[in-house]
C-alpha positions as CSV (number, residue, x, y, z in Angstrom):
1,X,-12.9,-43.2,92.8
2,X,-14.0,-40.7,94.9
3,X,-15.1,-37.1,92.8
4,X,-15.0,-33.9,94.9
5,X,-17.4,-31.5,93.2
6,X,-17.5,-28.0,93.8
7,X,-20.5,-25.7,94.4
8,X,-22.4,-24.0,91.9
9,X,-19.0,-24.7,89.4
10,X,-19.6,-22.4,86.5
11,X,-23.5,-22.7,87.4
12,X,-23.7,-25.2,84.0
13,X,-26.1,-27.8,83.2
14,X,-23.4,-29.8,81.8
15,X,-22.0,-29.9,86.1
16,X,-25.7,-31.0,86.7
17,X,-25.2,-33.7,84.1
18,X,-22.5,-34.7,85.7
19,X,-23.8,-35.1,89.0
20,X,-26.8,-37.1,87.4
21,X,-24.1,-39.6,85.9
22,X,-22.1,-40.7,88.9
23,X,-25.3,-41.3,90.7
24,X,-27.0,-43.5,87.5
25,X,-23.6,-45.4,88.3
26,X,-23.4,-45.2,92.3
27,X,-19.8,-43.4,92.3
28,X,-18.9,-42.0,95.2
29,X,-19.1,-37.4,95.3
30,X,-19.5,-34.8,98.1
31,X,-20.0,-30.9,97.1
32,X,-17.7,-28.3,98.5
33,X,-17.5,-24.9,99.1
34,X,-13.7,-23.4,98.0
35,X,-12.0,-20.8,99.9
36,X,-10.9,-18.4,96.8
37,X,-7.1,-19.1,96.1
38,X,-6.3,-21.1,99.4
39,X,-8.1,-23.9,97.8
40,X,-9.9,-25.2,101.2
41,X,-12.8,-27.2,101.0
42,X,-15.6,-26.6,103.2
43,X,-16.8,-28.7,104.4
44,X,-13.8,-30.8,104.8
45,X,-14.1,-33.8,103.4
46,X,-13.6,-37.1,105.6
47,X,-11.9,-39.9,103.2
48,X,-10.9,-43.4,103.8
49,X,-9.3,-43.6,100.3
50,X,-6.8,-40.9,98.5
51,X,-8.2,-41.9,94.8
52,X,-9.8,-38.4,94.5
53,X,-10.6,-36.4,91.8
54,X,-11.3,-32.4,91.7
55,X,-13.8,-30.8,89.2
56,X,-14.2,-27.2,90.3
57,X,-11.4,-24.0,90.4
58,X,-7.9,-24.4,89.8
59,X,-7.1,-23.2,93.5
60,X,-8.7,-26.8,94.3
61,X,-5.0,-28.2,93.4
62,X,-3.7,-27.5,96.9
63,X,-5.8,-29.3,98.7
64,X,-5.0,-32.4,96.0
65,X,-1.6,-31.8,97.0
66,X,-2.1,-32.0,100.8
67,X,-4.0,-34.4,101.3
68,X,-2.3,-36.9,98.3
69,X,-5.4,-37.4,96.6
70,X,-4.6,-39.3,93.3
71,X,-5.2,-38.3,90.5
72,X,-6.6,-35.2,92.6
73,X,-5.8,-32.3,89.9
74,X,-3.8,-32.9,86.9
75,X,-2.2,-30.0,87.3
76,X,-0.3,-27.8,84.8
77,X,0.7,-25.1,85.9
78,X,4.6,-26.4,85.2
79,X,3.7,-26.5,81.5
80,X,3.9,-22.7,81.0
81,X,3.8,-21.2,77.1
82,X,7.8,-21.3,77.1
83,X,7.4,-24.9,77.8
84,X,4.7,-25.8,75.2
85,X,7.1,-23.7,72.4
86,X,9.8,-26.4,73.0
87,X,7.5,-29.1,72.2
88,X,4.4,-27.5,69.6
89,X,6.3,-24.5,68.7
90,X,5.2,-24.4,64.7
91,X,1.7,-25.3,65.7
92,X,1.1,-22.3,68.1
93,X,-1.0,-19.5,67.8
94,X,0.9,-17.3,69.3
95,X,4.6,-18.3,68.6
96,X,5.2,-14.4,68.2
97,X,4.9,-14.3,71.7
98,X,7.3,-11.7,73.6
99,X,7.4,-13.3,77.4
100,X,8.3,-10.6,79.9
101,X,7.8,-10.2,83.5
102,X,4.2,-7.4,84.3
103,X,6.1,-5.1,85.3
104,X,9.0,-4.9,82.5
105,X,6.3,-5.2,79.8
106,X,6.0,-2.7,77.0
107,X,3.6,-3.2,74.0
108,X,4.9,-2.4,70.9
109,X,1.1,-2.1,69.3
110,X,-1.7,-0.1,70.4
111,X,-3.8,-3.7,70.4
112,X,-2.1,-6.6,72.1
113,X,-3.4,-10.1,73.3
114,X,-1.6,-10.9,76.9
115,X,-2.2,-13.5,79.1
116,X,-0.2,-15.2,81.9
117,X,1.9,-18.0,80.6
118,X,0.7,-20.2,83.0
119,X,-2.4,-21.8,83.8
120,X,-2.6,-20.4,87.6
121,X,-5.7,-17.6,86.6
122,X,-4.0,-14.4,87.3
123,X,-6.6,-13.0,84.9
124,X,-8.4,-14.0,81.6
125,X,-6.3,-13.5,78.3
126,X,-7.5,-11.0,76.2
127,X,-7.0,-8.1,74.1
128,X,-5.3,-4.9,75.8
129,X,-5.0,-1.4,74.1
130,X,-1.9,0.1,75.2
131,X,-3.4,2.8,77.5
132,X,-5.8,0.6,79.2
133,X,-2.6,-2.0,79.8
134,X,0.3,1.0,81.3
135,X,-2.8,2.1,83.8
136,X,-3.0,-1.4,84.8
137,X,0.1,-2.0,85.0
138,X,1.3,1.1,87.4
139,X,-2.1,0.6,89.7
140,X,-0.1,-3.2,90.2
141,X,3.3,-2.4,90.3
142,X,3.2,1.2,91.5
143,X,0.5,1.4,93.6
144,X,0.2,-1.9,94.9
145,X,-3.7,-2.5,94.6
146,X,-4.8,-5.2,94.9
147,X,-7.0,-6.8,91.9
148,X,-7.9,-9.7,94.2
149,X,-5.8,-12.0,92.3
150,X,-2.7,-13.0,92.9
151,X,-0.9,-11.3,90.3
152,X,2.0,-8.8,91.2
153,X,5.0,-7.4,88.8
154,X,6.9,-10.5,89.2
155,X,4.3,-12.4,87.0
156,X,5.4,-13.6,84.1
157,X,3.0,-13.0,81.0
158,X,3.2,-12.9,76.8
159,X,2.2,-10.6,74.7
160,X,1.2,-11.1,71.1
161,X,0.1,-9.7,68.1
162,X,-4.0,-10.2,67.6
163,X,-4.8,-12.6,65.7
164,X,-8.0,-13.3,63.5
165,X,-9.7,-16.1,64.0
166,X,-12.5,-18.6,62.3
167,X,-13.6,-20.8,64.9
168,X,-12.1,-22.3,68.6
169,X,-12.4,-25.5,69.9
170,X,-12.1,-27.0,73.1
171,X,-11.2,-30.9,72.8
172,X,-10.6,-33.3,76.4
173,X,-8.0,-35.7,76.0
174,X,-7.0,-38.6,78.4
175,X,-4.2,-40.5,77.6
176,X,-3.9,-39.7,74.2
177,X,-7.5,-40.3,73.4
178,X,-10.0,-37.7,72.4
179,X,-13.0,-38.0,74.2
180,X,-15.4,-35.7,73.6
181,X,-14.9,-31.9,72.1
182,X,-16.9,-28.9,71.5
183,X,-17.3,-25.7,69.4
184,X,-17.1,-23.0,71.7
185,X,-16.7,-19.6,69.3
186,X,-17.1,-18.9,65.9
187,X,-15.7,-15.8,64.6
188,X,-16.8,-13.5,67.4
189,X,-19.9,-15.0,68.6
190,X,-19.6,-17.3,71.4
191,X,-21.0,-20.6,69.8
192,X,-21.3,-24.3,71.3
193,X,-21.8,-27.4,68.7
194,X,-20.4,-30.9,68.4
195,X,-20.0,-30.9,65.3
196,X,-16.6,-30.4,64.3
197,X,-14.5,-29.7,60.9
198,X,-12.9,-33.6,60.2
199,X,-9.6,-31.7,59.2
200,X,-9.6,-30.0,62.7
201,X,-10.2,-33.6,64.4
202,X,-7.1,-34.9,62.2
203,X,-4.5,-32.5,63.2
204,X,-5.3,-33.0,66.9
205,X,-5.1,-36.6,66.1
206,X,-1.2,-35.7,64.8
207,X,-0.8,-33.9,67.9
208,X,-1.7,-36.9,70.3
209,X,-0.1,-39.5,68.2
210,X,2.7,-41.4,70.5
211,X,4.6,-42.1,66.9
212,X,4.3,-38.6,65.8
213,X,7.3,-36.0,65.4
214,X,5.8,-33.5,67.3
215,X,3.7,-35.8,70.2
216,X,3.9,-34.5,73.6
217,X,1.9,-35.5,77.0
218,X,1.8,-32.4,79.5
219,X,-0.8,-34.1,81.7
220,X,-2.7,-37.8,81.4
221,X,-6.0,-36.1,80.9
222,X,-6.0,-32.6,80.1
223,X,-7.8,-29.7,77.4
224,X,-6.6,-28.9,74.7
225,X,-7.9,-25.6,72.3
226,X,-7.2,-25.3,68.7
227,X,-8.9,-22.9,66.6
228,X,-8.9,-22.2,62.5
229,X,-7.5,-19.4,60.9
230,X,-8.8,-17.5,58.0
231,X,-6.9,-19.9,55.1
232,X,-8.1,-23.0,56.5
233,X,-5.3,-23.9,58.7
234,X,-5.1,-24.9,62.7
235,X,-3.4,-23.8,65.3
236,X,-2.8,-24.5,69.4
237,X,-4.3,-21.7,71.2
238,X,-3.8,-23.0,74.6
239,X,-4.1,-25.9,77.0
240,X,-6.1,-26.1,80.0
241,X,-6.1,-27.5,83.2
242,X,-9.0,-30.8,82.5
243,X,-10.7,-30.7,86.3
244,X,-11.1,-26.3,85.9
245,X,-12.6,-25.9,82.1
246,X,-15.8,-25.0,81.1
247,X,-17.9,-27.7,79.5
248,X,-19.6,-26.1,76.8
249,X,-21.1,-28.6,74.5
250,X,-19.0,-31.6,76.1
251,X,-20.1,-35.3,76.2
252,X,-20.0,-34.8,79.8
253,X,-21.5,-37.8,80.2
254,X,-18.9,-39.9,78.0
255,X,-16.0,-37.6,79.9
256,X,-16.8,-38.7,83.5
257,X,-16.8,-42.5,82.5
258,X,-13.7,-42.2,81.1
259,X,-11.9,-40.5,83.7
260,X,-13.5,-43.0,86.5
261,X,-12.5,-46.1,84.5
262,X,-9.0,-44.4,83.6
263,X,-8.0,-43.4,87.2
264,X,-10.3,-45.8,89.4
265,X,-7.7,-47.6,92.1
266,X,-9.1,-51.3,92.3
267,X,-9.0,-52.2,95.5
């Protein structure tokens, strides 16, 4: 399989450890330059095979979709929140979620999380006061500046209560197997371990169990963050796009094996 890298992704040593791996095992990579949003490569790669896969931003999916690559991206952006409440509903974070459109939202708290319900990148989720949010939202929909994004009033987003929360964890799963995970925030301090709680492990496991009430697949390989509340229990925060996340403490090495043995065309 051929692996299109991007430049300077994230600037993390984990990227460099992942260049180091596929040439210890002579697999094919070229380095890109992506054109913000478009998703062009520059240079433009020259192929004789379509088995491609992307690690670099999520606007990298369009040129997976042009050009055929397989697997190319596994995207998600199909598997919004409303989607992942039909299938994990009980096990997400935040399943008070109020979806609206950006320019028809109103918080109802002085402190709210929002975030798109997508995984397109309109903007990081986070905590808004109200005040901060309306002067957003009218420089957007009534002003029509442009955040360099492409987020506009038709946007759909949640908003949520906030939440307090123990730890996060970001865990990589292809085809319903964990392979690597990482501690990435405890409390408020951004943290990154390996060590993980074995209860935390478990209830992924539930999650990615094919005989399991409440399994569901939304991509072959994909991220998956669950964090632990104050009494001890775990909930989905989010998923993630697999070939756009951050590393953090990641088996990186482990990861790229497994994705080139999982999606390698023999041919």
């Amino acid at each position: 399989m051929h692996w299109i890298l991007q430049s300077n992704f994230m600037h993390e040593e984990k990227y460099e450890e992942m260049v180091q791996t596929l040439e210890r095992f002579g697999i094919p990579y070229s380095v890109h330059k992506v054109v913000p949003f478009a998703g062009e490569l520059e240079p433009a790669p020259a192929l004789a095979t379509t088995n491609v896969i992307c690690i670099g931003s999520y606007s990298m999916r369009h040129a997976a979709r042009q050009n055929a690559w397989t697997p190319g991206v596994f995207d998600l952006f199909d598997q919004n929140f409303n989607v992942q409440m039909r299938h994990w509903g009980r096990h997400m974070l935040n399943a008070d979620s109020v979806v609206s459109m950006f320019k028809d939202a109103v918080l109802t708290e002085e402190l709210m999380f929002i975030r798109p319900i997508d995984d397109a990148k309109y903007f990081a989720g986070r905590l808004f006061e109200r005040d901060e949010f309306l002067d957003w939202q009218t420089k957007v929909c009534a002003l029509g500046e442009d955040d360099g994004t492409s987020l506009s009033g038709d946007t759909y987003i949640q908003l949520s209560t906030p939440k307090r929360i123990y730890r996060e964890v970001r865990y990589w799963i292809v085809r319903d197997q964990v392979i690597t995970a990482s501690l990435y925030k405890l409390g408020d301090r951004v943290t990154y371990a390996e060590k993980l709680p074995d209860a935390m492990d478990a209830f992924v496991a539930t999650l990615i169990d094919p005989t399991a009430t409440d399994y569901w697949q939304p991509a072959e390989a994909f991220v998956l963050d669950i964090c632990e509340l104050p009494d001890e229990t775990y909930k989905i925060v989010e998923i993630n796009t697999l070939n756009s996340s951050g590393f953090y403490a990641a088996d990186i090495a482990r990861l790229t094996m497994v994705l080139e043995e999982a999606f390698s065309v023999k041919e």
